[in-house]
N, C-alpha and C positions, 0 to 999 in steps of 0.2 A: 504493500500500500504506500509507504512512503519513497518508493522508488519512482511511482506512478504520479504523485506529489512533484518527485522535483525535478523527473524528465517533463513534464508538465509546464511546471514552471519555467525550467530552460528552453523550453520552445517561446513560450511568452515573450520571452525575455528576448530571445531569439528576431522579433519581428521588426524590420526596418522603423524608424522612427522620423527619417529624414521629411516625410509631408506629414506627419501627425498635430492635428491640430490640437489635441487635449496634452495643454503644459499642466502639471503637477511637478512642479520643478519648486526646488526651495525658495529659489526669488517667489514664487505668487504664492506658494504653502504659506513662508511664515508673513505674509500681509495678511490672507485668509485668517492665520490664528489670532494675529492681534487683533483685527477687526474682531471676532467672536470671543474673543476677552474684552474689549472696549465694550461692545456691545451686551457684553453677560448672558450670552448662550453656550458657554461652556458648562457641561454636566459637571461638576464638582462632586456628587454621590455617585459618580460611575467611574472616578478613576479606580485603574489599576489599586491593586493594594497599596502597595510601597508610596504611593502615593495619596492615599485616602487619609482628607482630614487637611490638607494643606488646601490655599485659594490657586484659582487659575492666575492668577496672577505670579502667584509665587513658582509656579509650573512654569510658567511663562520665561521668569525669569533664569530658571535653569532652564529653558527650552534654549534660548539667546544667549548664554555660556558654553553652551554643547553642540551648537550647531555646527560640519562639520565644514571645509571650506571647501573642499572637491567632493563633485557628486559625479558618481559614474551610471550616467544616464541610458536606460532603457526603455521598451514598453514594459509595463505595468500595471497591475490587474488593481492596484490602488490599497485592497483589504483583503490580501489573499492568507483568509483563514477557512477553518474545516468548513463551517457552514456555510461559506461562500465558493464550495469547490464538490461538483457533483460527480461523484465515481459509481459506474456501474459495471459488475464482473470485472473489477481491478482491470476499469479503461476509463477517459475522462468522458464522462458524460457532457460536461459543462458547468459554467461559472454561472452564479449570480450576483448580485449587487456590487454592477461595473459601474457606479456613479463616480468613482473617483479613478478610473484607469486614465491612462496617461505616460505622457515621459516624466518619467523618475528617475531615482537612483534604486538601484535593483534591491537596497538594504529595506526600501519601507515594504518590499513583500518578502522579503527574507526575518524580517523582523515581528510582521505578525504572522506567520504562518509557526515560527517559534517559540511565541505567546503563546499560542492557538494550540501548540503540540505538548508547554506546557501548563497549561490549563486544570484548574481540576477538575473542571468539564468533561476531561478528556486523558481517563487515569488509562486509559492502554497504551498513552502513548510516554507517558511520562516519562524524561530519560532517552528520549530517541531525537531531542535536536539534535544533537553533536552527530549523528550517524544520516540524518536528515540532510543535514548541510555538506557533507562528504559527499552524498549522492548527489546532490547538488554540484557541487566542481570546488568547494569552499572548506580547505584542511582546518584550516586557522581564522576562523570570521574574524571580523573588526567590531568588537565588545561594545565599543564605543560607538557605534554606529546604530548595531543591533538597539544599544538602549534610546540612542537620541530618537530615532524612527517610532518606537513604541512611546517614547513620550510625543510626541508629534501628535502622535493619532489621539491623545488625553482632547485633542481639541476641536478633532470633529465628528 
C-alpha cells in the first residue's frame, strides 16, 4: 500500500509545471496565511497537537522564522493525505479534495501525507514514514521542511 502511495505521488510530482496556472508557491501561501490571520479565520481548536493552545498569530510567527528560502517546485496535489487519496485493489483509484493542487514544493505533500501516516487515525500505519519516504526516492528528508509545511497547513 504504501508503495502504491509514493509511486503515486512520484508521478504527481512527475507532471510538467511549465503552463500551470494554479501557483501554491510560498510567495502567494504565506500572503494567503497572513491574510487568514489578519482576518481571524484560522481554526485555532484544530491545530495539530504540538500546537494546541497557542494563537494563530503566534503560529504565525514561527511560520515566518521557519520558512525555508528554496523551494523545489512541483505539481502538487496540495493535501495529499489518506483520505484524500482513493486506492482500489492496491491501484490509485483517485484523489479528492484538489482545491489547493498547484506548483509547490514537493515537501507540502510529503509533509502531510506523513502526518497522515502518522496519525492516530491511522494506527496500521504508524512507524512507516521513514520507509514511506524511501519508496518515495527521499533517504534522508529535510526535518525542517517536513515541519515548516505541516505548520503551513495550521492555516488553511
Amino acid at each position: 500500500m504504501l508503495e502504491v502511495l509514493a509511486e503515486n505521488l512520484k508521478q504527481l510530482h512527475a507532471l510538467e509545471i511549465v503552463d500551470c496556472p494554479f501557483n501554491q508557491t510560498l510567495e502567494i501561501k504565506m500572503v494567503q496565511a497572513k491574510f487568514r490571520v489578519l482576518e481571524n479565520l484560522v481554526d485555532e481548536t484544530d491545530f495539530d497537537v504540538v500546537r494546541l493552545g497557542k494563537t494563530a498569530q503566534e503560529v504565525f510567527r514561527e511560520l515566518l522564522e521557519t520558512c525555508p528560502a528554496i523551494e523545489d517546485l512541483v505539481f502538487t496535489h496540495g493535501d495529499y493525505c489518506l483520505p484524500n487519496i482513493l486506492i482500489h485493489n492496491l491501484e490509485l483509484a483517485g484523489f479528492v479534495d484538489l482545491g489547493r493542487a498547484g506548483i509547490a514544493d514537493r515537501y507540502q505533500d510529503l509533509a502531510l501525507i506523513t502526518r497522515s501516516l502518522e496519525s492516530d487515525l491511522n494506527p496500521q500505519f504508524n512507524g512507516w514514514s521513514k520507509y514511506f519516504l524511501e519508496q518515495y526516492g527521499i533517504a534522508k528528508p529535510e526535518d525542517s521542511k517536513l515541519e515548516f509545511y505541516r505548520l503551513l497547513d495550521e492555516f488553511f
